[in-house]
C-alpha positions as CSV (number, residue, x, y, z in Angstrom):
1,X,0.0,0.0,0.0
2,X,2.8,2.3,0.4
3,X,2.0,3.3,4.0
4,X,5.2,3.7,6.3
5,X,4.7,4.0,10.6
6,X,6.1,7.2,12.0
7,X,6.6,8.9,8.6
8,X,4.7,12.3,8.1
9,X,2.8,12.4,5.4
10,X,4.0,14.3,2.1
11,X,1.8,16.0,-0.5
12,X,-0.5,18.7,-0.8
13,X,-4.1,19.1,1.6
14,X,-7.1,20.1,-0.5
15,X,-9.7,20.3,1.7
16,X,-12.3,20.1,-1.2
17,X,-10.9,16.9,-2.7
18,X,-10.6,15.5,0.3
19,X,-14.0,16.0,1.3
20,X,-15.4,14.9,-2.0
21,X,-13.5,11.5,-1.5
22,X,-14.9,11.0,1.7
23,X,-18.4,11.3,0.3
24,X,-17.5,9.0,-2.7
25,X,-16.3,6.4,-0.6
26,X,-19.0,6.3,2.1
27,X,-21.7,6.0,-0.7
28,X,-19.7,3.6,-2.5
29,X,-19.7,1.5,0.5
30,X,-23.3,0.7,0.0
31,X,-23.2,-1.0,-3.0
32,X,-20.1,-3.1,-2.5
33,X,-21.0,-6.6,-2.7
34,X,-18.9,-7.1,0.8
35,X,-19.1,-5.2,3.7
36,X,-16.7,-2.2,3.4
37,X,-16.4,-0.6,7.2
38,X,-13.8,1.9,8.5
39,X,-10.8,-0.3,7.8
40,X,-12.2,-0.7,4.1
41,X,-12.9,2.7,3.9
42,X,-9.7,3.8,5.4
43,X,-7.5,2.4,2.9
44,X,-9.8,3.4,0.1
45,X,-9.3,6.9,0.7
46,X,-5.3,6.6,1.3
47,X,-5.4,5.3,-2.1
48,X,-7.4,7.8,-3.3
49,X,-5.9,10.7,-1.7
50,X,-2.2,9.4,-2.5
51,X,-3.2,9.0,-6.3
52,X,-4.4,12.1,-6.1
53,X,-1.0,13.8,-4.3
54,X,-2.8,14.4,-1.4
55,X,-1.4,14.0,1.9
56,X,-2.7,11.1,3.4
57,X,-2.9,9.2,7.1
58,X,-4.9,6.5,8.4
59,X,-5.2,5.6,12.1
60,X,-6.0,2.7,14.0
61,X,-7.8,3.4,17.6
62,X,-8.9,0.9,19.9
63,X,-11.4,1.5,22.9
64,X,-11.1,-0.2,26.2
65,X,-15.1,-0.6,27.7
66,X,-16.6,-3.2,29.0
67,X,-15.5,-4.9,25.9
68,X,-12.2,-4.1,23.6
69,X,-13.1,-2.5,20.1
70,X,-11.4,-1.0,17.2
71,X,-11.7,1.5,14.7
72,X,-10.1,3.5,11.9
73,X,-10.4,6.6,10.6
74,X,-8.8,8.8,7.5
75,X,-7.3,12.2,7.2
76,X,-5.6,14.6,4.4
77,X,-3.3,16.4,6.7
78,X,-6.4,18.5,9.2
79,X,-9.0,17.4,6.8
80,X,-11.1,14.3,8.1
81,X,-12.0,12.0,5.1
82,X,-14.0,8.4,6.8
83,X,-14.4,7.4,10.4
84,X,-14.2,10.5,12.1
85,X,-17.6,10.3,13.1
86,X,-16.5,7.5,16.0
87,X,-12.8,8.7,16.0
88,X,-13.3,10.3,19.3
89,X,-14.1,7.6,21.6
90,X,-10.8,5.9,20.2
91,X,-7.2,6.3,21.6
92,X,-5.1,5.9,18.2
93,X,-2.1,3.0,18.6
94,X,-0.6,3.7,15.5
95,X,-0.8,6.2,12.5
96,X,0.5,5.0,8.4
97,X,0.9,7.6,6.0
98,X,0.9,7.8,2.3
């Protein structure tokens, strides 16, 4: 996928692009014929963003309740692309840029 730990991401932020892709790939994800949740969703739009040179991160969180759960989430540099919606009830473990 050409996602590295630790590296910041390189590229350009367009928050309207960004956005855009974030719509696209939410709709999209209805009419998959597999279930595409926030990891699905994550990597789509690091793929999309990175074709697009457009900085891109994706972050893995996990939440410690009454029972362990995990989720992750998309950004272009400040912009939030998927999974943001949830993000905050995560603690992020680890961050891969594009």
């Amino acid at each position: 996928m050409g996602a590295h730990p630790g590296v910041g991401p390189r590229g350009r932020v367009a928050e309207n692009e960004a956005t855009d892709i974030g719509v696209a790939i939410v709709r999209a994800s209805r009419y998959v014929p597999f279930r595409a949740v926030c990891l699905q969703q994550s990597f789509a739009s690091l793929l999309m963003l990175r074709r697009r040179g457009l900085k891109a991160s994706v972050h893995f969180g996990i939440r410690n309740g009454s029972t362990l759960a995990a989720h992750a989430w998309s950004s272009s540099g400040p912009i939030q692309v998927t999974g943001h919606a949830l993000a905050d009830d995560f603690v992020s473990i680890a961050v891969f840029t594009a």
